[in-house]
C-alpha positions, 0 to 999 in steps of 0.5 A: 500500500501506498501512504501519502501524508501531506502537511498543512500550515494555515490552509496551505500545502507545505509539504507531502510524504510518500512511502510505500508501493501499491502492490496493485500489479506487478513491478512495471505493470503497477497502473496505481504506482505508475499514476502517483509517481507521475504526479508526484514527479510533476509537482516537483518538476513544476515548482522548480522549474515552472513556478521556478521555486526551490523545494526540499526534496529527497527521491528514492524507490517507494519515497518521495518527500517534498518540503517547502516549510522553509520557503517564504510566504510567498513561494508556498502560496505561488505553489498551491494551485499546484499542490491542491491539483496534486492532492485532488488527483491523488484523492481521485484515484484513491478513490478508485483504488482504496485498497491501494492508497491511504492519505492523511493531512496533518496540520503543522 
């Protein structure tokens, strides 16, 4: 399964944890797993070098932490269509997949 933990400051997004795999099919056939590192790897191609800001982000195979705690203001609030657009796409397919995928929000 899954666990996506996003962290939240005064109504915003700031920071999100993934860990796990879905083990919904096999390695290279995972469609849930193929859906959520897409995203997540949009999310961060698109502060960095879209919206042109920079994340704290750590990748390895079955985890991907992005922070933005340390950012301005500013730059967390620049980055919330993103980061809202994330956490409704991965609301979606949880839904179809709730087996699969667990989310939480924390409030920080």
């Amino acid at each position: 399964m899954t666990n996506i933990l996003f962290q939240k400051r005064d109504d915003n997004f700031i920071a999100f944890k993934i860990e796990g795999h879905s083990d919904y099919a096999d390695k290279g056939e995972d469609i849930v797993c193929a859906a959520i590192s897409a995203l997540s790897q949009s999310v961060v191609i698109g502060l960095e070098e879209v919206l042109y800001i920079k994340s704290d982000y750590d990748i390895k195979d079955g985890f991907l932490h992005m922070s933005l705690k340390d950012n301005s203001i500013q730059d967390i609030e620049k980055s919330q269509v993103l980061l809202k657009t994330f956490f409704k796409s991965l609301k979606s397919i949880s839904v179809s997949y709730v087996k699969y995928i667990t989310i939480q929000i924390e409030e920080v």
